[in-house]
Steps between C-alpha positions, in 0.01 A plus 500: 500500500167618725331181355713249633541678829136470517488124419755468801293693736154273411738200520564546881126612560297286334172635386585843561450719187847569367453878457428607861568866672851502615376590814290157579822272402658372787864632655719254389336552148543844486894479528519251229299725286770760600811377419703254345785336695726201438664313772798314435670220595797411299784266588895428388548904467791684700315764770516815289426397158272698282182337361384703211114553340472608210163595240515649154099556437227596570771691728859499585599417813912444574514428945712282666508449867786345701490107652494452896506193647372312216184728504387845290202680467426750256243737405421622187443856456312561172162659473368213229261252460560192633592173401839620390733271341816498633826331530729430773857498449896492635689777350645297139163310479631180587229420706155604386135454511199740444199436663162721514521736772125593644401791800576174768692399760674237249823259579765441270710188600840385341856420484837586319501339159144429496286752476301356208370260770395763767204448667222839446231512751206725555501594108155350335665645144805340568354226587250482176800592274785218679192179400476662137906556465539072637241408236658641236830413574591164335347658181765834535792258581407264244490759263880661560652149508352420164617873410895490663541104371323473180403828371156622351626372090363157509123484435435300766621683742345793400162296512570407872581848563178649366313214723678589804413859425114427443531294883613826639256748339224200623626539836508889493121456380420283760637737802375804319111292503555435852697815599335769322548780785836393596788749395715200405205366177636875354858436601482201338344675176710820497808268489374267158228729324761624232646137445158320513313778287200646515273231400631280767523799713216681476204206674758508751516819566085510476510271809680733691301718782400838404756618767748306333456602184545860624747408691933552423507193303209500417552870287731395329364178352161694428749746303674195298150369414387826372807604275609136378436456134636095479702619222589182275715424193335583237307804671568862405687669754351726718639853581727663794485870538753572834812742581838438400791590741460894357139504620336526165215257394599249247300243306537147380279603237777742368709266365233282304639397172824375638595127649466609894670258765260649803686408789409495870844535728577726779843587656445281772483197320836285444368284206356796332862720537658170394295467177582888436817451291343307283218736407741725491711325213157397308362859540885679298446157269122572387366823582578683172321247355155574653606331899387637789511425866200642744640489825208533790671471842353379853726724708359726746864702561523736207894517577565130486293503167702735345807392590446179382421638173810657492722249630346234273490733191164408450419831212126393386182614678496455827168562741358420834255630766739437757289309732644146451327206405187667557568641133207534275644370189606225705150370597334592200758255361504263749851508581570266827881511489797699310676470308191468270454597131268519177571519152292714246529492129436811278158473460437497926459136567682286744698261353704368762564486878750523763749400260859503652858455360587285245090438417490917477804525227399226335127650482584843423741342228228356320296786492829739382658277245 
């Protein structure tokens, strides 16, 4: 972003006032202003393979450029603000590593097999973002060896969980305090604000530079903290009005009076098409007797939607806005992951949540016997 690319330019001239006429920064300056460039030095490759990069937002970039003699250099050619997030690749991913690409002269220096370990110079986000990603670490691995050896059913686990969670939010906080211009503080916020909420979310997100806050990221957490209602059990539910796969406007509201699953999923999503024969079987076994399923979908390919739909056999209401996880129903509900769901009795209140399986038939038995 132009904030941090002024930081860099008042770091190498100290004193000088950070927004300066192009035409009174010096040479060498000017080119790093102008373009971003990696330089790479990679080692254990045959001459001839193909190192990949790779972005998915704020814009998509697919390149790859060919090794010689250990050494590549590649230019991106994107008209977007910079820092860009972006990762560096072979072609099946084996080896990997993203890193924060800024308009630089920056070096990129690794080997076969261990490209988590590469060395990024000339990057001040990367650099910001690699300190925060090692401080957090023994929480995160902590956390998915309790997870893959224990699991999350014993209490105390689930207490050491939540503390390990509160360490990393704390150390969020702390880079976003000391960070607060730095396109990695909304990064870091854009990737959590749905699973942290927006209590936790939004004094983070007030810390944030105005440029920031206006910034990719930064959007779309402002739009999360506007529409999020931190719907609870026990809360009345609050209404979805969006287009079903026949383009006409459907509401939640419609079907008030009934038991309605509402269910997040999209066509994408393995669990959620693995779950589908079950809703399937529960929606034949209860429907006539006042079930219903609201399906809202975080697809963005109307085709893959309906297909899905009519692969699965998934015959309730179905709607989306076909623009992903940036959903509206999904942040006014707070919905960080799919497959997610809520359960709403007759009278509109939420009675249950992400219920799945065996808790789901035993539920909806209770309530239908």
């Amino acid at each position: 972003m132009k904030t941090l690319l002024l930081i860099l330019v008042s770091y190498f001239i100290p004193g000088m006032n950070p927004i300066i006429p192009k035409s009174k920064v010096p040479a060498f300056l000017r080119v790093v202003q102008n373009r971003a460039e990696i330089l790479g030095t990679v080692t254990g490759f045959e001459d001839g393979t193909w190192i990949y990069f790779s972005a998915d937002f704020p814009v998509k970039i697919f390149d790859s450029i060919k090794i010689r003699n250990n050494k590549f250099k590649y230019i991106p050619l994107v008209d977007e603000e910079y820092p860009i997030n972006l990762m560096v690749h072979t072609k099946d991913y084996r080896d990997n590593k993203r890193i924060w690409i800024e308009k630089n002269r920056m070096e990129f220096i690794g080997e076969k097999g261990a490209f988590q370990k590469s060395i990024v110079k000339n990057s001040t986000t990367h650099a910001i973002h690699e300190k925060f990603e090692k401080r957090i670490e023994p929480y995160l691995y902590e956390i998915d060896s309790l997870r893959r050896n224990v699991g999350t059913d014993d209490p105390a686990v689930q207490l050491r969980i939540t503390s390990l969670d509160s360490s990393i939010y704390h150390e969020s906080a702390t880079l976003i305090a000391a960070y607060p211009q730095s396109v990695v503080s909304s990064y870091i916020l854009f990737n959590n604000h749905r699973s942290w909420g927006k209590t936790k979310s939004r004094p983070l997100f007030d810390l944030l530079s105005e440029e920031n806050k206006k910034g990719h990221y930064g959007s779309f957490i402002d739009k999360f903290l506007t529409l999020n209602k931190e719907i609870n059990i026990g809360d009345r539910f609050t209404d979805i009005r969006q287009l079903t796969p026949d383009g006409k406007q459907l509401s939640l509201s419609n079907y008030e009076g009934k038991v309605i699953l509402l269910e997040f999923w999209a066509s994408w999503c393995g669990p959620c098409r693995k779950e589908n024969p079950l809703l399937v079987k529960l929606y034949h076994q209860y429907h006539a007797s006042g079930f219903e399923i609201f399906g809202v979908s975080a697809d963005a390919d109307k085709l893959n939607w309906i297909q899905a739909i009519e692969s699965d056999q998934l015959y309730w209401p179905q709607v989306s806005e076909l623009n992903g996880g940036n959903n509206s129903a999904m942040l006014t509900y707070g919905i960080a992951e799919i497959p997610f769901n809520y359960l709403i009795d007759k009278d509109g209140k939420i009675i249950a949540k992400n219920l799945r399986g065996a808790a789901l038939e035993k539920k909806l038995n209770q309530i239908f016997r």
